[in-house]
KOLTORVEX-283788 format. One record per residue: x, y, z of N, C-alpha, C, O, CB in turn. Coordinates in steps of 0.001 Angstrom, whole numbers, plus 500000, padded with zeros to 6 digits. Glycine has a CB too. Example, Ala and Ser with C-alpha at 12.3 -4.5 7.8 and 13.67 -1.06 7.14 Angstrom:
BEGIN
513190494310507800512300495500507800513200496700507800514236496681508465511308495527509046 512850497750507080513670498940507140512900500030507870513409501138508039514084499402505725 
//
This chain:
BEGIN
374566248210042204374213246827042447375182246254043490376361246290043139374249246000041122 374887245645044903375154245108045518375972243586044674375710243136043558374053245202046305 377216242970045904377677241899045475376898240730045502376962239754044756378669241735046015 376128240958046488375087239850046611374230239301045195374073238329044456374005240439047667 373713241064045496372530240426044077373972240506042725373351240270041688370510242146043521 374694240607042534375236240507041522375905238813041014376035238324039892376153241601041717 376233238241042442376068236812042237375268236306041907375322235569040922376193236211042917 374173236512042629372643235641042114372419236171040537371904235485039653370936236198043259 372732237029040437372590237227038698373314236075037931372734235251037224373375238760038113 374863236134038200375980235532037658375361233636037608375019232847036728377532235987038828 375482233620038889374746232370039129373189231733038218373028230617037724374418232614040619 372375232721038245370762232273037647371340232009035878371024231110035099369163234026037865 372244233136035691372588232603034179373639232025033622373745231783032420372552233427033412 374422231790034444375235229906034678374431229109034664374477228255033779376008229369036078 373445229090035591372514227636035173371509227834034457370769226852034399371873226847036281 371147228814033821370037228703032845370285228903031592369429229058030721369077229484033082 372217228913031349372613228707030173373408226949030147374058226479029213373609230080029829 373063226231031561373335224556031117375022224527032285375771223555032384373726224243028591 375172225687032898375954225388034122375286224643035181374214224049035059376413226580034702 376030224724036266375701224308037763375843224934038751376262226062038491376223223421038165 375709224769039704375807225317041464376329224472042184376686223451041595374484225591042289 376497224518043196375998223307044149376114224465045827376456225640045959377479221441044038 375708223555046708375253224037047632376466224888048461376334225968049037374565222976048275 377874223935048320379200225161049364379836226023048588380899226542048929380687224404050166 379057226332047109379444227764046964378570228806046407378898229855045852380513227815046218 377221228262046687375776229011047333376005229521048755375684230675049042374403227877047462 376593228630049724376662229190050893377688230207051279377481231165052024376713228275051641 378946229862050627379896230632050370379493232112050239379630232994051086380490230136049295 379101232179049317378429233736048282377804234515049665378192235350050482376662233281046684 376433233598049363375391234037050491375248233062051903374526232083052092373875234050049740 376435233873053000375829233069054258374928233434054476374363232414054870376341232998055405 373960234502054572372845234449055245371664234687054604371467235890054432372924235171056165 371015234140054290369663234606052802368707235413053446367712235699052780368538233099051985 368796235872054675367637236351055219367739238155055729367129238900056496367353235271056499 369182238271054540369602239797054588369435240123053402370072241122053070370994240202055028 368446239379052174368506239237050910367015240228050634366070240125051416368594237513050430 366978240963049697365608241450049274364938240411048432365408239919047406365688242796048470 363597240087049074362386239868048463362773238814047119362548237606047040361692241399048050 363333239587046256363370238999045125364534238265045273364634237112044852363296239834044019 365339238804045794366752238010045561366716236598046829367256235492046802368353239362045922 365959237163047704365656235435048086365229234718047874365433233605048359365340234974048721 364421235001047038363119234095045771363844233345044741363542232191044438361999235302044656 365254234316043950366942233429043002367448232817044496368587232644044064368737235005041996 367504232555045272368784232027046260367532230696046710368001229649047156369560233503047955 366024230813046569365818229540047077365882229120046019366315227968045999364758229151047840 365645229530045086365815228837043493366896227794043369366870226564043395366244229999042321 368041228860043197369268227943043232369399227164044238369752226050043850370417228559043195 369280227226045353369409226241046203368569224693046095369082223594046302369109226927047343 367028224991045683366707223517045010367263223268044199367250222041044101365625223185044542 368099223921043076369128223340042166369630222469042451369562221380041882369999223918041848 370412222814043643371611222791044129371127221115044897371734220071045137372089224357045167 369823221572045063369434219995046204369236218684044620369831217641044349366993220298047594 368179219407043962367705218222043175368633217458042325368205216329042085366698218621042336 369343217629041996370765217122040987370199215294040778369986214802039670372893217316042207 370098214797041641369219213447041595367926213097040854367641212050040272368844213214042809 367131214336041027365897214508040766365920214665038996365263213915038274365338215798041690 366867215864038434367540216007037311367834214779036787367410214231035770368610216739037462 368670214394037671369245213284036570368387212236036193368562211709035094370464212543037055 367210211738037162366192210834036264364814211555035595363830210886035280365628209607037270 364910213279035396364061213322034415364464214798033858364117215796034489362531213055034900 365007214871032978365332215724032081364328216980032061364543218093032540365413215001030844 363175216526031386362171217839031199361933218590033155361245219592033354360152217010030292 362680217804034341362358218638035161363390219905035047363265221106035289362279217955036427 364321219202034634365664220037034487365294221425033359365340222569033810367057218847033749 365013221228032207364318222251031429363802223300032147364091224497032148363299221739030716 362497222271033129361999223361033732362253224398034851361751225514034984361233223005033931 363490223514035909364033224953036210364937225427035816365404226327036514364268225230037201 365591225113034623366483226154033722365460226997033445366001228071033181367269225608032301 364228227119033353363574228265033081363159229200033717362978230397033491362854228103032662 362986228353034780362418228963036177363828229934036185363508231103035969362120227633037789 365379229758036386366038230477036725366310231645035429367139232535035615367040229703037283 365681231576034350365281232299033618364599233534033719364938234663033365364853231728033149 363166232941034489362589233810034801362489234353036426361690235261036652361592233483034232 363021233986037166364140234569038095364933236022037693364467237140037913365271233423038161 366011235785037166366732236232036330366416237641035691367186238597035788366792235302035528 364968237678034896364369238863034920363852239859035883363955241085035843363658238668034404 363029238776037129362531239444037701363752240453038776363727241629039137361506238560038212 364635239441038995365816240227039787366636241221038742367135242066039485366980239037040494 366965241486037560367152242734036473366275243747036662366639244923036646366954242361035006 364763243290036899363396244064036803363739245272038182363773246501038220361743242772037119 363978244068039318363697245130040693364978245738040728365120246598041597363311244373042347 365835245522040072366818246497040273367131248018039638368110248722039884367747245828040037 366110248287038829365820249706038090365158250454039259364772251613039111364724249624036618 
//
């Protein structure tokens, strides 16, 4: 497993166990998302609307649920392609 995808792991289940992100140490990790496989750019735009909506979160909860789940199921699919 690459360091890359091993962040986006670390990361999808930080926030889908009720952590955070934010965007300069998304960029940090990954400067360039467009050296990322398929799936793992699919967790990096993920987190990155995380990383944007924080506003959006804060006036409605059940959106927040829902991409704690989303990075949930993220999360699998990037475990999945890595076998």
């Amino acid at each position: 497993m690459n360091d890359l995808r091993r962040f986006l792991i670390e990361a999808l289940t930080r926030v889908a166990n009720g952590g955070d992100i934010d965007n300069a140490e998304l960029d940090v990790a990954v400067p360039d998302p467009f050296v990322l496989h398929p799936v793992e750019r699919t967790a990096w735009r993920e987190l990155s609307h995380w990383a944007d909506d924080d506003d959006i979160r804060t006036k409605d909860a059940r959106y927040a649920i829902l991409k704690r789940k989303r990075m949930r199921d993220c999360l699998l699919e990037l475990k999945g392609a890595s076998r």
